[in-house]
LOGU-908381 format. One record per residue (C-alpha): residue in one letter; x, y, z. Coordinates in steps of 0.02 Angstrom, whole numbers, plus 32768, in hexadecimal, padded with zeros to 4 digits. Layout:
BEGIN
AXYZ/...
end
This chain:
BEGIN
XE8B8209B1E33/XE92320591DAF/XE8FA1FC81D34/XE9541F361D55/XE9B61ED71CC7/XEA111E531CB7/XEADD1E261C92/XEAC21DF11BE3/XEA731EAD1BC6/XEB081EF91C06/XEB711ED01B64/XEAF61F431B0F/XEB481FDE1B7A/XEBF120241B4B/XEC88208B1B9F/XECA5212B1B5D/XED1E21261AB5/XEDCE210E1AE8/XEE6C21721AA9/XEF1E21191AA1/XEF6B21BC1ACA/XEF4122791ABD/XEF93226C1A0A/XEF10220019BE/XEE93226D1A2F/XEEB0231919E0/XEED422C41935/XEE21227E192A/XEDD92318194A/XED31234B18E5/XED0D240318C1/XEC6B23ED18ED/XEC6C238C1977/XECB423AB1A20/XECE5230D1A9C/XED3522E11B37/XEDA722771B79/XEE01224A1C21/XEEC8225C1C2A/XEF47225C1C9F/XEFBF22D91C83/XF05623231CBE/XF03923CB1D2C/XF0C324151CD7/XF06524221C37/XEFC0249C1C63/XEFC4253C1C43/XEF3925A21CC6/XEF1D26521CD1/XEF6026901D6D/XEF0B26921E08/XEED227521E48/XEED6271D1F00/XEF4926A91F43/XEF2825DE1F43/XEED425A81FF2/XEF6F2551202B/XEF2624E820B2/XEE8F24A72030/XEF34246B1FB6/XEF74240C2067/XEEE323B3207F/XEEBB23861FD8/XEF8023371FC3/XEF5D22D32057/XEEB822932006/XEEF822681F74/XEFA222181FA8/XEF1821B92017/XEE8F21801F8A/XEEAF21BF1EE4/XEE76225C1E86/XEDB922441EA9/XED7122D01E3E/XEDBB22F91D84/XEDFF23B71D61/XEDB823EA1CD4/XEE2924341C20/XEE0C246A1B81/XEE9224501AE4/XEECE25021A92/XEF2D24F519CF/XEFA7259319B6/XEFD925CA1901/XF07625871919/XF02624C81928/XF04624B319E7/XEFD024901A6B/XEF9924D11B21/XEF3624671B91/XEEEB24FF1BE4/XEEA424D41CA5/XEDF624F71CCD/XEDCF24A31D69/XEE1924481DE3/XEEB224C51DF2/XEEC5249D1EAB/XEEBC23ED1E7B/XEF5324071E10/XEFC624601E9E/XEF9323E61F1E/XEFDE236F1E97/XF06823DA1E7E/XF08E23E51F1F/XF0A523111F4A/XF116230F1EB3/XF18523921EFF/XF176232F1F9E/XF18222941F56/XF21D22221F93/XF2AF21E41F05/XF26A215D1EB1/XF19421681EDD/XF132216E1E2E/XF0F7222E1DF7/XF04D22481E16/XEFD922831D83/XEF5522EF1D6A/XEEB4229F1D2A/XEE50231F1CC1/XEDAB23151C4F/XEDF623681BAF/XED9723B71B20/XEDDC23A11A83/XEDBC24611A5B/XEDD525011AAC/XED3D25531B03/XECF925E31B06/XECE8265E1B8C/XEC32263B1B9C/XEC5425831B9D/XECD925911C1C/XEC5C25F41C95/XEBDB25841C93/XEC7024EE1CBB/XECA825421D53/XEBFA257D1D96/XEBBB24CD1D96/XEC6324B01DF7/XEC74252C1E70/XEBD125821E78/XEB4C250D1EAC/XEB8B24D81F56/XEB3E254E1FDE/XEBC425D62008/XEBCC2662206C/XEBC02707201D/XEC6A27272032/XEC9E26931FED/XEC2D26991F53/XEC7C274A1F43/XED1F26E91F32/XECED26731EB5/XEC7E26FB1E40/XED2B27801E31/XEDA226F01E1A/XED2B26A71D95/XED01276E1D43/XEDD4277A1D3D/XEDC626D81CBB/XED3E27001C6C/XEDA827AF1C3E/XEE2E274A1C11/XEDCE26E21BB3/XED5927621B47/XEE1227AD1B26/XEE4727081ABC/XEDAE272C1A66/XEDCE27E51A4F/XED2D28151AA6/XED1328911B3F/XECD828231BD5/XEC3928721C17/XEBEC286B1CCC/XEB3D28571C8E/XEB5827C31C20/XEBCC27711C9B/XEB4C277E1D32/XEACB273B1CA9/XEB3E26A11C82/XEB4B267A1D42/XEAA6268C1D6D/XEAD627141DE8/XEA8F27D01DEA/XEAF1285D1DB0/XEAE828B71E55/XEB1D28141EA1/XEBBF280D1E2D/XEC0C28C71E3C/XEBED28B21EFC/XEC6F28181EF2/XECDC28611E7E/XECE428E91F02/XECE8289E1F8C/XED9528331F3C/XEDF028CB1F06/XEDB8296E1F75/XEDA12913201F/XEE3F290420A9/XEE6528392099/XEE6528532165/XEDAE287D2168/XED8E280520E7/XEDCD2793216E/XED7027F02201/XECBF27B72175/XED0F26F62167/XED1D26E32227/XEC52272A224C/XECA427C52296/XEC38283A222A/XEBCB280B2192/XEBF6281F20E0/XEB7E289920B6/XEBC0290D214B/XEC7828EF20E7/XEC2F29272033/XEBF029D7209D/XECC429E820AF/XECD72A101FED/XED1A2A9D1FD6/XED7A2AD0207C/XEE362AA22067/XEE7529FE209B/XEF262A56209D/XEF8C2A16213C/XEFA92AB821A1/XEFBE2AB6226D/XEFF12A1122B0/XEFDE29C72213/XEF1E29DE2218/XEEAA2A24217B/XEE1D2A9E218B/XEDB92A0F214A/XEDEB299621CD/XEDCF2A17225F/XED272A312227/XED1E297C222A/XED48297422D3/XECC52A082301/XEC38299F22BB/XEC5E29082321/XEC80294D23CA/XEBF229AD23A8/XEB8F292D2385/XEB4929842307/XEAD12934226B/XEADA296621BC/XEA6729CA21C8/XEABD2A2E2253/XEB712A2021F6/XEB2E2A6A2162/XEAEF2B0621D1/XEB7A2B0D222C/XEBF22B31217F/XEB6B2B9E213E/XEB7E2C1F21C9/XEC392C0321DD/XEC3F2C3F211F/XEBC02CD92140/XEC262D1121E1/XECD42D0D2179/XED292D1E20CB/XED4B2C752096/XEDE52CBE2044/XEE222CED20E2/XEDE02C74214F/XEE5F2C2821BF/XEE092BC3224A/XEE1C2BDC22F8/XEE422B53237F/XED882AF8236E/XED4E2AAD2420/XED6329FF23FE/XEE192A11239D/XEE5B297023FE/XEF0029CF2428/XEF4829F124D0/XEFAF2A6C2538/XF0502A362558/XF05B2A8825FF/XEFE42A05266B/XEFB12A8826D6/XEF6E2AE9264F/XEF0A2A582600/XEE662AA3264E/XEE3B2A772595/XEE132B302576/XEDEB2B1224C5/XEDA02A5E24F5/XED2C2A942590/XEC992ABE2529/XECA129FE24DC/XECBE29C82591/XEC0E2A2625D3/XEBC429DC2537/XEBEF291B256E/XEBE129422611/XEB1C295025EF/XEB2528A425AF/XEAF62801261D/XEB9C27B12641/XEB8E271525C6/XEB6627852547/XEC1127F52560/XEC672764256A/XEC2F273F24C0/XEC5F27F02485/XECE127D424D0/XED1F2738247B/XECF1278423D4/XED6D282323F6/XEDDD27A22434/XEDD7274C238E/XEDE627DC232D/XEE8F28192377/XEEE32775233E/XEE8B2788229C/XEEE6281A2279/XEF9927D022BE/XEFDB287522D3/XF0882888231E/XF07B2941233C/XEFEE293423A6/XEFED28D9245F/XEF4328B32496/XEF432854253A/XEEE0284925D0/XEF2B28C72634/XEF41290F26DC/XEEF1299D26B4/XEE6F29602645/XEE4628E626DF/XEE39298B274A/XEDC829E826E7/XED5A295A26C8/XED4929592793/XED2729F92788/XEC9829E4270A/XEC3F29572789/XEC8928B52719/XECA528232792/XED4C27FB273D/XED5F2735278D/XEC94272A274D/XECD1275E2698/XED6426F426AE/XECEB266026CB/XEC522674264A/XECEF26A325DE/XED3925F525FA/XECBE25822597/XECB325F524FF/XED81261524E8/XEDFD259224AA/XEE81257A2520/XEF0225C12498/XEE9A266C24A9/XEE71266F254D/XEF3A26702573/XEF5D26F324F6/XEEF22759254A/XEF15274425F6/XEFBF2707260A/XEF6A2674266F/XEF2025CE265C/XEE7125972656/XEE2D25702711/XEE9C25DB2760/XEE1126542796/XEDB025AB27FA/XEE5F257C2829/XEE8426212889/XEDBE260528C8/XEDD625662909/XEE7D25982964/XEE1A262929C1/XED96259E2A12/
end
């Protein structure tokens, strides 16, 4: 519990030194001593290294609306670069998707309405790569993440630090970085692959729970070259482990055989069992290549297909695909009949566990239509 004092005490503590302007700031500088101070500044004037992936777009939204509604609550942090030719950088840090939220409500901002600034803690001298690391780790690495999204963080961070160790005219090395960020080395090259060697749609199969990240990292390697309906070899295999329902341990089995059966040089792969693509003919769609996944949920009690079910269902629209249809067909109905499903029984343990949106773009129909048609036939 904290000691209590009283008012008169309080004129014994003092705000943090105050600077007139960023003039007087970087004119007062010490050699030996390096201080901060808050500013508001103009976006227009930080230079950032560019991002490797693109910005999250809907995270810049929602943090314009929060701070046209209260004010920048947290402080981006800079640091202040001198050139040989006596000009200045204010060189971003953290907080960059502070700064295009702020960005974008001054390009939204109506004729008239005050700019909005930027409010950064400045140091008055440029850091070093090793400083810089330890900045953004104590921002972005301490909340609990995913490991897909700490994979995100750790490569974007290892780009800077590359960048950074170049300024300084040093080679940027995976050991000492995963040192700097507390993180192990194995940890780092697995998220610098998983950034740059795995398909961004089954990164996005790992984000929505559709398989885990460590099944993803068993992908490097394989191409994640587009071919056939605008499908990789990586994201196929993808698919195989899911409707398979396979673990890790399974996955990693699974490749190892594929790659003693066949010449990865040569290896072209065939139409896998769960490839969530259709005949276009309807009385063809006896699934052929889909029947074995069908006997597999078929085995399954009928909540638990549904659930499959919902996750397949999710998947297709994760990989927003024009080339491929994948509906709830006649004859996918038919051979499901065929296979012993009670279709209107799916329909209805299918009902609670589907949002309406997905429940209509897979069946052409509304929720409750399935009791509906029930209720008519009493």
């Amino acid at each position: 519990m904290p000691e209590k004092f009283y008012i008169e005490q309080a004129e014994q503590i003092f705000p943090v030194e105050r600077y007139n302007n960023l003039r007087e700031f970087i004119e007062t500088a010490s050699p030996d001593v390096m201080r901060t101070a808050y500013f508001h500044v103009p976006t227009e004037l930080f230079y950032e290294v560019e991002n490797i992936r693109p910005y999250n777009q809907q995270q810049i939204a929602d943090l314009a609306e929060s701070i046209k509604a209260e004010g920048q609550l947290q402080a981006g942090i800079a640091d202040l670069c001198t050139n040989d030719d006596g000009t200045f950088q204010l060189r971003i840090i953290a907080g960059k998707h502070r700064k295009k939220a702020i960005e974008k409500i001054n390009f939204e901002k109506e004729p008239g309405e005050p700019v909005t600034f930027f409010e950064v803690r400045l140091f008055d001298k440029q850091l070093s790569a090793r400083e810089i690391i330890n900045i953004q780790m104590a921002e972005n690495l301490q909340e609990k993440m995913t490991p897909a999204q700490d994979a995100v963080v750790i490569e974007s961070m290892w780009q800077e630090y590359m960048v950074n160790k170049g300024f300084e005219k040093e080679v940027a090395k995976v050991k000492e970085f995963a040192a700097q960020i507390s993180r192990s080395v194995d940890v780092v090259k697995d998220a610098i692959k998983y950034i740059t060697e795995i398909d961004e749609k089954v990164q996005k199969l790992v984000d929505n729970k559709i398989i885990p990240y460590s099944m993803a990292l068993l992908l490097c390697g394989i191409s994640k070259e587009e071919r056939g309906f605008g499908v990789s070899d990586q994201l196929r295999y993808a698919q195989t482990f899911f409707m398979k329902k396979f673990t890790v341990k399974q996955a990693r089995e699974y490749l190892k055989n594929r790659k003693m059966k066949v010449d990865e040089s040569k290896m072209e792969l065939e139409q896998e069992s769960a490839q969530l693509t259709f005949e276009e003919n309807e009385d063809e769609a006896i699934l052929k290549d889909h029947i074995l996944s069908l006997h597999y949920a078929s085995g399954m009690k009928v909540r638990e297909n549904a659930l499959w079910f919902v996750k397949a269902v999710r998947m297709i629209k994760l990989l927003n695909n024009e080339e491929i249809e994948a509906k709830f067909s006649a004859g996918i109905q038919k051979t499901m009949g065929n296979l012993g499903f009670s279709i209107i029984d799916f329909k209805k343990d299918l009902e609670p566990l589907i949002s309406d949106e997905d429940y209509q773009f897979v069946f052409g129909e509304n929720k409750g239509t399935v009791l509906d048609l029930e209720f008519k036939k009493e």
